[in-house]
ROSE-4610 file (N, C-alpha, C; in Angstrom, 1 decimal, always signed):
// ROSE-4610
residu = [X/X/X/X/X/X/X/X/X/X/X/X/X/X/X/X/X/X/X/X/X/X/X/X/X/X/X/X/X/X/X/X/X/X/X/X/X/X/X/X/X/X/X/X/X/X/X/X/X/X/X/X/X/X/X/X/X/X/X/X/X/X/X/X/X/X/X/X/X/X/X/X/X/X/X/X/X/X/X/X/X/X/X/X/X/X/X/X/X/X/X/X/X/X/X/X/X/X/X/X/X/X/X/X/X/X/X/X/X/X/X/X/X/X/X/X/X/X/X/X/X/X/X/X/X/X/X/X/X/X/X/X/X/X/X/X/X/X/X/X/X/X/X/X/X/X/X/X/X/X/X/X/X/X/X/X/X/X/X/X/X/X/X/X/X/X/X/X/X/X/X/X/X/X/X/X/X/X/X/X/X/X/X/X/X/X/X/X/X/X/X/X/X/X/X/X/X/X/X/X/X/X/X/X/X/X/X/X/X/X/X/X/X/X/X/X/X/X/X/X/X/X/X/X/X/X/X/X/X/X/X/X/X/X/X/X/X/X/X/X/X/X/X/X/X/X/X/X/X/X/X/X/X/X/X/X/X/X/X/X/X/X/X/X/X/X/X/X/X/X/X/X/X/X/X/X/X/X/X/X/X/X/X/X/X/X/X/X/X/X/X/X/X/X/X/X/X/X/X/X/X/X/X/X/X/X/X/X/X/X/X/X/X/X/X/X/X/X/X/X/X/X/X/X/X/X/X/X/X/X/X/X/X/X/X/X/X/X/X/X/X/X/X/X/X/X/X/X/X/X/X/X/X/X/X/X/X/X/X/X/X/X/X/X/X/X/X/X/X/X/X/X/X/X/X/X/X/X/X/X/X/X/X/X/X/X/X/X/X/X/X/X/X/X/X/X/X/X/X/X/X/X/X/X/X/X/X/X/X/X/X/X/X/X/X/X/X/X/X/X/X/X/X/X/X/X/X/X/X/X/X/X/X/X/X/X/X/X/X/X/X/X/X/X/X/X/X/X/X/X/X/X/X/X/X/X/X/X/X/X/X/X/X/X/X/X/X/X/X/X/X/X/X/X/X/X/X/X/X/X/X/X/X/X/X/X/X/X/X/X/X/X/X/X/X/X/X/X/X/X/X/X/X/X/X/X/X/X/X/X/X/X/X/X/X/X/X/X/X/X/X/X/X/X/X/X/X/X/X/X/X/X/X/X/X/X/X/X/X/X/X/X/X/X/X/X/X/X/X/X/X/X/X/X/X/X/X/X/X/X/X/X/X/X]
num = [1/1/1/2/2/2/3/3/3/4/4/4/5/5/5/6/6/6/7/7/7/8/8/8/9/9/9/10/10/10/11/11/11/12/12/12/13/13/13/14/14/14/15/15/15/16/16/16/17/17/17/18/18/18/19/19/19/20/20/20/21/21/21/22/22/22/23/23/23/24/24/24/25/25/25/26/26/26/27/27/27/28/28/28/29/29/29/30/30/30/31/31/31/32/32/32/33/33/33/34/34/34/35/35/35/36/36/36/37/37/37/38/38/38/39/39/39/40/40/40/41/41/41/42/42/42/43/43/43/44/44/44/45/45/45/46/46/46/47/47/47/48/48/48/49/49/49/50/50/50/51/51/51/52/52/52/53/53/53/54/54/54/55/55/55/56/56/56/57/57/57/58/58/58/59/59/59/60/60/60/61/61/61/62/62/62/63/63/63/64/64/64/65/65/65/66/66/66/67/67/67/68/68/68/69/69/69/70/70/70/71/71/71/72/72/72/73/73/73/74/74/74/75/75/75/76/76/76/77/77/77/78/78/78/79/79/79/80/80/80/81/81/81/82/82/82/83/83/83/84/84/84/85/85/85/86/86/86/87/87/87/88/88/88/89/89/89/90/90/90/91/91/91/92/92/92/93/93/93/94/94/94/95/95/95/96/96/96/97/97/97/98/98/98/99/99/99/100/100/100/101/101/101/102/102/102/103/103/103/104/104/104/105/105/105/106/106/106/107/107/107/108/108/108/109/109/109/110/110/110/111/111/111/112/112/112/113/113/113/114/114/114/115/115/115/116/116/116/117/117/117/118/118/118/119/119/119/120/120/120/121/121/121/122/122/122/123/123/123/124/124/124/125/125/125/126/126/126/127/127/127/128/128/128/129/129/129/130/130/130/131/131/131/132/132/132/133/133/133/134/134/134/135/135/135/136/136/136/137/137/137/138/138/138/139/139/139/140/140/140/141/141/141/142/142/142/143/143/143/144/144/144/145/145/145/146/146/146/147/147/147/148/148/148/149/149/149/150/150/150/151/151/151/152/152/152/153/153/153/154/154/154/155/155/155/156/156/156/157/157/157/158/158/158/159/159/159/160/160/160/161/161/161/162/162/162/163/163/163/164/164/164/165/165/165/166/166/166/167/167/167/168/168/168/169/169/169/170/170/170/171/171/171/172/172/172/173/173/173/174/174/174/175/175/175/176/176/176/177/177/177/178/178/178/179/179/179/180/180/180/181/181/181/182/182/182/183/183/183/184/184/184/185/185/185/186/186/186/187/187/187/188/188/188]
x = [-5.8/-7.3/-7.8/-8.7/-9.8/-10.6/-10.8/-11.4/-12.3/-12.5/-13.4/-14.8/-15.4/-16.6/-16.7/-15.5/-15.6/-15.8/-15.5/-16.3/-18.0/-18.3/-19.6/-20.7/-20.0/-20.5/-21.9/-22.9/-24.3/-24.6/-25.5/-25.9/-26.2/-26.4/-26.8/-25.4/-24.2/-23.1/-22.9/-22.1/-21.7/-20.7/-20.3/-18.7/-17.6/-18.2/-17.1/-16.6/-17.2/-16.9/-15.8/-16.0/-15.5/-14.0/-14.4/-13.0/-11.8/-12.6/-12.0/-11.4/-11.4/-11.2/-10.1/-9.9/-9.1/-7.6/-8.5/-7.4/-6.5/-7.1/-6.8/-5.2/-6.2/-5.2/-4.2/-4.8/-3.6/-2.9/-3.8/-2.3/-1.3/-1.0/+0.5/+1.6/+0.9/+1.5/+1.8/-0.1/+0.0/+1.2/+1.2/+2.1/+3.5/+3.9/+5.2/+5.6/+4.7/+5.0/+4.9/+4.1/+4.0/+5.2/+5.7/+7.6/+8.4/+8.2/+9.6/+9.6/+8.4/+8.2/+8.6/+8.2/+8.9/+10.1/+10.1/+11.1/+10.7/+9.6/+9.2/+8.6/+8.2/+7.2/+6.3/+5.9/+4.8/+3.9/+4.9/+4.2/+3.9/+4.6/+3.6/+2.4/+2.2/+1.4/+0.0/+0.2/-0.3/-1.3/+0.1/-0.9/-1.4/-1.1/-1.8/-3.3/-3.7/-5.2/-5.8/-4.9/-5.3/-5.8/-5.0/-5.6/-6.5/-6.9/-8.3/-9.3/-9.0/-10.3/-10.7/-9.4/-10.6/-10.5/-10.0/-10.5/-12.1/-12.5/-13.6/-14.4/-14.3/-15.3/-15.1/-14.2/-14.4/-14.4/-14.7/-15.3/-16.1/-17.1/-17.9/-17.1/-16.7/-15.8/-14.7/-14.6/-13.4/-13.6/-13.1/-13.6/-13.3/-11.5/-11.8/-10.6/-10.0/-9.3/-7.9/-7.3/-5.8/-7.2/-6.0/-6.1/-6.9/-6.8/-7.7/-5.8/-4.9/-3.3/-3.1/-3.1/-2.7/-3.5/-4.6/-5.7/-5.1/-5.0/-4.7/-3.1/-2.3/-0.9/-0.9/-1.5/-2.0/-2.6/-3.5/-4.0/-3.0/-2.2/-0.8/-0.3/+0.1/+1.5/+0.7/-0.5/-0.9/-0.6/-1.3/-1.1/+0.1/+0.7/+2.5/+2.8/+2.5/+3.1/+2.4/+0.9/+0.6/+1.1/+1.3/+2.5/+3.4/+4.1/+5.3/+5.1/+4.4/+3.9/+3.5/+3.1/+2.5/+3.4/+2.9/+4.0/+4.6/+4.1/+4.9/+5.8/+5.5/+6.9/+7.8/+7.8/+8.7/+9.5/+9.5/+10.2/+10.7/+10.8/+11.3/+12.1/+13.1/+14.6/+14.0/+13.8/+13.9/+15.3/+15.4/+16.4/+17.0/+18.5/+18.9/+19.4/+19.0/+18.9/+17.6/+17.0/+16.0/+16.8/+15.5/+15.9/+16.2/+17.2/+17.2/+15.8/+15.1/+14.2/+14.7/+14.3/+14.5/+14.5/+14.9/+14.5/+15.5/+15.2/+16.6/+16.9/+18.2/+18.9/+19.4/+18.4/+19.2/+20.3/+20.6/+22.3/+22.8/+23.9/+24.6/+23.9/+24.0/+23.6/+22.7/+21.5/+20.5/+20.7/+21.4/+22.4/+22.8/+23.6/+24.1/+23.1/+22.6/+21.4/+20.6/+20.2/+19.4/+20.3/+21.8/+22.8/+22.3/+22.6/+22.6/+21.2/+19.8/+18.6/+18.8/+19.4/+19.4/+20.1/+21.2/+22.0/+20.8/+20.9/+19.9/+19.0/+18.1/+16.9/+17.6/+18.6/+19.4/+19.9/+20.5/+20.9/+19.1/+18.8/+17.1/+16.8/+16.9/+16.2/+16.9/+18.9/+19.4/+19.2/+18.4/+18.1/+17.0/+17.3/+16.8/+15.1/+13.9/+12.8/+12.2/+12.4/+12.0/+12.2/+13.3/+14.3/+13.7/+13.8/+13.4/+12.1/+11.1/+9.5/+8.9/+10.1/+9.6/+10.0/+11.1/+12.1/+11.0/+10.5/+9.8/+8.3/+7.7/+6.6/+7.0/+7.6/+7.9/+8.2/+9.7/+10.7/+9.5/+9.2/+8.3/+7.1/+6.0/+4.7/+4.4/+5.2/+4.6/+4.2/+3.8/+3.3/+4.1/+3.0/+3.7/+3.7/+4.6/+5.1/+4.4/+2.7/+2.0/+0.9/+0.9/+0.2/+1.2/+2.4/+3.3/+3.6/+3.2/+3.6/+2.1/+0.9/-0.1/-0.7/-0.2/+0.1/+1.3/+2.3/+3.1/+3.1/+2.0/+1.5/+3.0/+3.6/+5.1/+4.9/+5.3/+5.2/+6.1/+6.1/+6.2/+8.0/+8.3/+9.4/+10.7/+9.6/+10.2/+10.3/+9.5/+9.3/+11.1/+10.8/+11.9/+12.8/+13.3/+14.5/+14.8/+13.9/+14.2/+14.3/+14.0/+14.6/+15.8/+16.0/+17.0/+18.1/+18.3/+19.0/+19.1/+17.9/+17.7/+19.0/+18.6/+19.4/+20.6/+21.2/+22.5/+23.2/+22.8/+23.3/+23.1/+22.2/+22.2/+23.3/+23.8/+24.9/+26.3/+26.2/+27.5/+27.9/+26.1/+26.8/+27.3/+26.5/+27.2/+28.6/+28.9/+30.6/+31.3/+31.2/+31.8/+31.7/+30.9/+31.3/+31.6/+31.8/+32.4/+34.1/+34.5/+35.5/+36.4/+35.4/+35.7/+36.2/+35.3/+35.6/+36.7/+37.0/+38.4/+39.2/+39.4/+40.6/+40.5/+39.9/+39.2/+40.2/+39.8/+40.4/+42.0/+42.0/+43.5/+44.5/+44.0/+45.0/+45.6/+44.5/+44.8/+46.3]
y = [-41.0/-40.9/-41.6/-42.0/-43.2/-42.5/-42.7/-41.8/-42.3/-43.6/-44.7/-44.2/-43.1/-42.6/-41.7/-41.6/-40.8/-41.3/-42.8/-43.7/-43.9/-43.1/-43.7/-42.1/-40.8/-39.8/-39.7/-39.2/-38.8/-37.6/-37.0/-35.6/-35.0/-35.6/-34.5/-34.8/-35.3/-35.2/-33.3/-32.9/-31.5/-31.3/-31.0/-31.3/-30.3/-29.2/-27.8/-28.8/-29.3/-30.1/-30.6/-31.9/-32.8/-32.3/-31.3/-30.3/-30.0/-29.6/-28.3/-29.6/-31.0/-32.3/-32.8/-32.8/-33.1/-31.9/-30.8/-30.0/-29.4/-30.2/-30.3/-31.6/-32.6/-33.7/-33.7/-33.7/-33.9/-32.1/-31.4/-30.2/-29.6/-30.5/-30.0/-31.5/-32.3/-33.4/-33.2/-32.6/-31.9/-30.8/-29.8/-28.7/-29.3/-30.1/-30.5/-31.3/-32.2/-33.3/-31.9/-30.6/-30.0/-28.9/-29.1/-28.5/-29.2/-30.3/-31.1/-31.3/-31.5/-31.4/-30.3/-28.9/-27.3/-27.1/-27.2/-26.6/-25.0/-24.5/-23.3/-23.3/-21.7/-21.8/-21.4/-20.4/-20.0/-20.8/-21.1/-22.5/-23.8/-24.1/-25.1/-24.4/-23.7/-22.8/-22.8/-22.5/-22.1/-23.8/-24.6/-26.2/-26.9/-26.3/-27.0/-26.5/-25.2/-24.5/-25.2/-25.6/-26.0/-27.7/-28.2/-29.4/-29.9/-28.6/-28.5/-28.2/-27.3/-27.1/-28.4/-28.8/-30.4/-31.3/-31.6/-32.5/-32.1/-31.0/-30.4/-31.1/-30.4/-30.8/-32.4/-33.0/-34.4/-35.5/-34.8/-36.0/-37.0/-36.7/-38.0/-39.2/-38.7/-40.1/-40.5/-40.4/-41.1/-42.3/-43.2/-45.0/-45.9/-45.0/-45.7/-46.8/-47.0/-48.1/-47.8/-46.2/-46.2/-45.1/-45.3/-44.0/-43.0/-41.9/-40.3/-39.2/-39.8/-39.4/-39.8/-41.1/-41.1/-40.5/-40.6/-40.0/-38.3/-37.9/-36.1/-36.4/-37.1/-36.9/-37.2/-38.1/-38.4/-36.8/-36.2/-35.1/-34.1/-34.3/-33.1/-33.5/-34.7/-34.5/-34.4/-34.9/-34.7/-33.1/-32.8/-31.2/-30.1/-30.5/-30.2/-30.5/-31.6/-31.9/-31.3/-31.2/-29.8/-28.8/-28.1/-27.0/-27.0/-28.0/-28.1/-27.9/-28.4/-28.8/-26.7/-26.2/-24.8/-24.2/-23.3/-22.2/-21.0/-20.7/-20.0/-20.7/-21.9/-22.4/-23.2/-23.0/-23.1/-22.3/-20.9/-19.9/-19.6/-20.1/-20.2/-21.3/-20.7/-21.8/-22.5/-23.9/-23.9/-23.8/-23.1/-23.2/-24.9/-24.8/-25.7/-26.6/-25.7/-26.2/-25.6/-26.6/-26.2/-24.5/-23.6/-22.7/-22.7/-22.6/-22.3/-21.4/-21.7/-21.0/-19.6/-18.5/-17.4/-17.5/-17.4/-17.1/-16.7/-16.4/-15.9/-17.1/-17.5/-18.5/-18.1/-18.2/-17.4/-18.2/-19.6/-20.2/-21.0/-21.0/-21.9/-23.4/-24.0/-25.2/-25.3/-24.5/-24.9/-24.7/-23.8/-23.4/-24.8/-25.5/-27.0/-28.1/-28.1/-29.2/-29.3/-27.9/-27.8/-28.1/-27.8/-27.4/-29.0/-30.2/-31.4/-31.7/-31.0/-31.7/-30.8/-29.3/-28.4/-29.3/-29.7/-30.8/-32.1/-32.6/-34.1/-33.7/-32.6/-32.0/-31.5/-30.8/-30.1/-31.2/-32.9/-33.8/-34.1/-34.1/-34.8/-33.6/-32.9/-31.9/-32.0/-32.3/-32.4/-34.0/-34.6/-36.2/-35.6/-36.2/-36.4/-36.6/-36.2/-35.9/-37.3/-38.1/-39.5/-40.3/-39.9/-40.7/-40.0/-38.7/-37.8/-38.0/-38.0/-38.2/-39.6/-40.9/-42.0/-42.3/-42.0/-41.6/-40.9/-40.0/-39.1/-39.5/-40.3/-40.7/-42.0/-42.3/-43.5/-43.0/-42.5/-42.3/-40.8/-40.0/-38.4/-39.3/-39.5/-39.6/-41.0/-41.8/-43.2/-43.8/-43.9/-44.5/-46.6/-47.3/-48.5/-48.6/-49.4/-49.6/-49.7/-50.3/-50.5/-48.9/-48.4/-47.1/-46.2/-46.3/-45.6/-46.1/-47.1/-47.5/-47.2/-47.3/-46.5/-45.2/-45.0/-43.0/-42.5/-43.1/-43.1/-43.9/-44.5/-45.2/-46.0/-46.8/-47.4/-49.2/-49.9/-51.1/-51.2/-52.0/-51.8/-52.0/-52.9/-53.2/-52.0/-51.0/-49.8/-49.0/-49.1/-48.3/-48.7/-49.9/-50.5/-50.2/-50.0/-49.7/-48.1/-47.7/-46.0/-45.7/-46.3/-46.0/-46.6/-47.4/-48.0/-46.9/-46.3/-45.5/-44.5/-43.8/-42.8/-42.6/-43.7/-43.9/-44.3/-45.0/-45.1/-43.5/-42.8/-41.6/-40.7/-40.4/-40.1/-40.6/-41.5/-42.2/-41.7/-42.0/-41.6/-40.1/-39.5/-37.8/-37.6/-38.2/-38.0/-38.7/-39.4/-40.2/-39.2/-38.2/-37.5/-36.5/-35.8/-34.6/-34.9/-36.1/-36.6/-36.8/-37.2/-36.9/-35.5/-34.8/-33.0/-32.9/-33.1/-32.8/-33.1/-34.6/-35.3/-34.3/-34.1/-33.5/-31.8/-31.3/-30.1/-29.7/-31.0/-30.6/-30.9/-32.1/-32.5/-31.8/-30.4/-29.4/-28.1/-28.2/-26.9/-27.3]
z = [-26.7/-26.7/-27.9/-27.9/-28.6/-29.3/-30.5/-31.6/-32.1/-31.9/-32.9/-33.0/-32.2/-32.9/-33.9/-34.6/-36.0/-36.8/-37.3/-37.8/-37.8/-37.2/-36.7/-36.6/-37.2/-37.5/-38.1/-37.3/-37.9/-37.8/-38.5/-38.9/-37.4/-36.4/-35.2/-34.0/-34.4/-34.1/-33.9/-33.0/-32.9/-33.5/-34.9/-35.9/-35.1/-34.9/-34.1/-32.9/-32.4/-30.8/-31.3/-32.5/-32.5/-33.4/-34.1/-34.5/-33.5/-32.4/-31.1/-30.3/-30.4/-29.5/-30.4/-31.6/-32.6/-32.4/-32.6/-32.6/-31.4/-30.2/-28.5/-28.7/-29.2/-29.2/-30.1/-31.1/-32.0/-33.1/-32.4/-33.0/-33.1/-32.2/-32.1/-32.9/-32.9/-34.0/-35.2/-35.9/-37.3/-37.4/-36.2/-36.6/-37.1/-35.6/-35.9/-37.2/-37.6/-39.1/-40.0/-40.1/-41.3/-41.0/-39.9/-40.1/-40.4/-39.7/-40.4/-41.9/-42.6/-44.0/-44.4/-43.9/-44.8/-44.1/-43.0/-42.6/-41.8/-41.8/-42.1/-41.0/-39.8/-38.9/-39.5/-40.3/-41.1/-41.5/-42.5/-43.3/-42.7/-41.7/-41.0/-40.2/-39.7/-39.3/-40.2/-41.7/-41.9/-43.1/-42.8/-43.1/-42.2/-40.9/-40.3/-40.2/-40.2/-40.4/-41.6/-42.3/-43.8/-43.8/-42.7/-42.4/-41.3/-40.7/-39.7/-40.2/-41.3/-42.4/-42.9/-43.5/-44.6/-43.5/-42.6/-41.6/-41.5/-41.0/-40.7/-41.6/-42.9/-43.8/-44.4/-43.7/-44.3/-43.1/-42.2/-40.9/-41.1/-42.1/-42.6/-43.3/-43.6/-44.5/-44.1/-42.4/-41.9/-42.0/-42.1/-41.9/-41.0/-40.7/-39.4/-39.3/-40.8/-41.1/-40.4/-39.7/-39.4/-37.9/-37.2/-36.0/-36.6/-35.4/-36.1/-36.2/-35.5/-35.6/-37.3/-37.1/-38.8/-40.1/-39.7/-40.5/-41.1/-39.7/-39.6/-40.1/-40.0/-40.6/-42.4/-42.4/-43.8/-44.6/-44.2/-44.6/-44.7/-43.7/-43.2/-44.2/-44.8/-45.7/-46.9/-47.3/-48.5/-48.9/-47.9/-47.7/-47.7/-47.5/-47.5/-48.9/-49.6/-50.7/-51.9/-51.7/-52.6/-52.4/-51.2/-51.1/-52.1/-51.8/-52.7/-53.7/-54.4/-56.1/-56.4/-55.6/-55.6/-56.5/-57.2/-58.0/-57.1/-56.0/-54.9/-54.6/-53.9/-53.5/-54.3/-55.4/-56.4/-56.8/-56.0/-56.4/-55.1/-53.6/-52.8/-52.6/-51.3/-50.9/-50.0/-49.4/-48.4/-47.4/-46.1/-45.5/-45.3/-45.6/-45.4/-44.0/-42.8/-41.4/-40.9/-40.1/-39.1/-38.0/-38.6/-38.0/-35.8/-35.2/-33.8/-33.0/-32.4/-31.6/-30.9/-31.6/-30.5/-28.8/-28.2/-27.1/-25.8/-24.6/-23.9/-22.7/-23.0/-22.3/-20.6/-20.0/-18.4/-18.1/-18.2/-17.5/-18.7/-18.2/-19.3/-19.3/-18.7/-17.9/-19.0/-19.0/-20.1/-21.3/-21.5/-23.3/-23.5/-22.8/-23.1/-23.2/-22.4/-22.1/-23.7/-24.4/-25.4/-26.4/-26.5/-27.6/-27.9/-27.6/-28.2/-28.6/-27.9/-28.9/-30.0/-29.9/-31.4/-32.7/-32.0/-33.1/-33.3/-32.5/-33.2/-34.2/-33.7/-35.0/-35.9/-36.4/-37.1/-38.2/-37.5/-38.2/-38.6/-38.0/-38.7/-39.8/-39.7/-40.9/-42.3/-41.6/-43.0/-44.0/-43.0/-43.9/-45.0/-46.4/-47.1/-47.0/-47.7/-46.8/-46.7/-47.2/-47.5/-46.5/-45.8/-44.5/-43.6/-43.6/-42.1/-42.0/-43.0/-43.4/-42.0/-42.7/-42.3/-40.8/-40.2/-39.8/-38.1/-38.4/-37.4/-37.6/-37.9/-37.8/-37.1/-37.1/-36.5/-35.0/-34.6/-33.9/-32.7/-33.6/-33.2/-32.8/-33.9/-33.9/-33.1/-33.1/-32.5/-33.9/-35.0/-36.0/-36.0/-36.3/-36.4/-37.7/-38.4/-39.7/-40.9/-40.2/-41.6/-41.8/-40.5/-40.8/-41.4/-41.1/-41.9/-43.5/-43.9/-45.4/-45.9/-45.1/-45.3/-46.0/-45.1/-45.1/-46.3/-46.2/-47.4/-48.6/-48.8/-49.9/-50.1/-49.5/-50.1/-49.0/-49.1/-48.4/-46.9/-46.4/-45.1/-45.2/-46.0/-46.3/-46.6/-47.5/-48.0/-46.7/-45.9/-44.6/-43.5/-43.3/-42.3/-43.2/-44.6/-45.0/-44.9/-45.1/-45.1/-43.6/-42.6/-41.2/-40.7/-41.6/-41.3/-41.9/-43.2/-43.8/-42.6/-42.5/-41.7/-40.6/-39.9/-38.6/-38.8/-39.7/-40.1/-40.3/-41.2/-41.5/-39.9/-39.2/-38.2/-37.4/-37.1/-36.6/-37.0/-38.1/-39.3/-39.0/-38.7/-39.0/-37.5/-36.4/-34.9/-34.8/-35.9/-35.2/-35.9/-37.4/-37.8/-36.9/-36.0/-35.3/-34.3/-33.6/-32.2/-32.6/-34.0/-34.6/-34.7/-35.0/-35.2/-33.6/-32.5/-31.3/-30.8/-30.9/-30.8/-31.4/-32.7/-33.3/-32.5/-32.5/-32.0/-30.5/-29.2/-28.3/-28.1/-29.2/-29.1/-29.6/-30.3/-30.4/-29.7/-28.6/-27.4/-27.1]
């Protein structure tokens, strides 16, 4: 969806509308970038409310120069990363794997079907956040290279190398467990 009239914001614009259309389209994007950043359902939960607020109050000063996706991801990680910097969560762990989804599995069939995306996220969570960051805005979000070195204030160049890392180690970690498996069945 096309956003380019937020650029173009005037005082008898309806802002809640244009909030409630933002937060239609793109929140479940914000949610997802502000988990893969903590790690946390709470706390993405609770940055993503945090980045509908200042979206809200800073609609006037969109410009217009990246998407209204990048705009709101840009705000998400800024936002995440004051998290971090917080003196609360400096006294917390983050978990070291993306937590599994509660919920009840009626057949096997689908227990399997899921077991391999649980692993792919699981290897994405354990990349380094700089890799996984660039990595899922790209691969997740759709982002092209220069809104991504954008948004991460780093050059495009730094961009294509940190996915490139990314995806190597991803590889690396799936040939070492495809490894495990080999040795695994070859000893029944």
């Amino acid at each position: 969806m096309d956003h380019d009239y937020l650029k173009h914001m005037t005082e008898g614009v309806d802002r809640d509308a244009v909030l409630e259309e933002l937060m239609l389209t793109y929140g479940r994007d914000v949610w997802n970038y502000a988990f893969f950043m903590t790690g946390k359902r709470e706390t993405a939960e609770d940055i993503a409310q945090d980045v509908f607020i200042k979206a809200y109050q800073s609609l006037h000063t969109f410009r217009g120069e990246s998407g209204a996706r990048a705009w709101l991801l840009k705000i998400t990680r800024n936002t995440a990363l004051d998290h971090f910097k917080s003196a609360w969560y400096r006294r917390i762990r983050l978990p070291a794997v993306m937590p599994v989804r509660e919920s009840q599995i009626s057949a096997e069939n689908e227990w399997l079907g899921s077991y391999r995306q649980r692993e792919i996220w699981r290897t994405v969570m354990e990349l380094p956040r700089k890799l996984r960051e660039s990595l899922l805005l790209q691969a997740h979000h759709g982002l092209s290279m220069a809104e991504i070195a954008e948004l991460l204030q780093v050059s495009e160049g730094t961009v294509k190398s940190r996915i490139h890392r990314a995806r190597a180690a991803m590889n690396k970690q799936f040939e070492r467990g495809r490894e495990d498996e080999e040795e695994g069945s070859g000893r029944a």
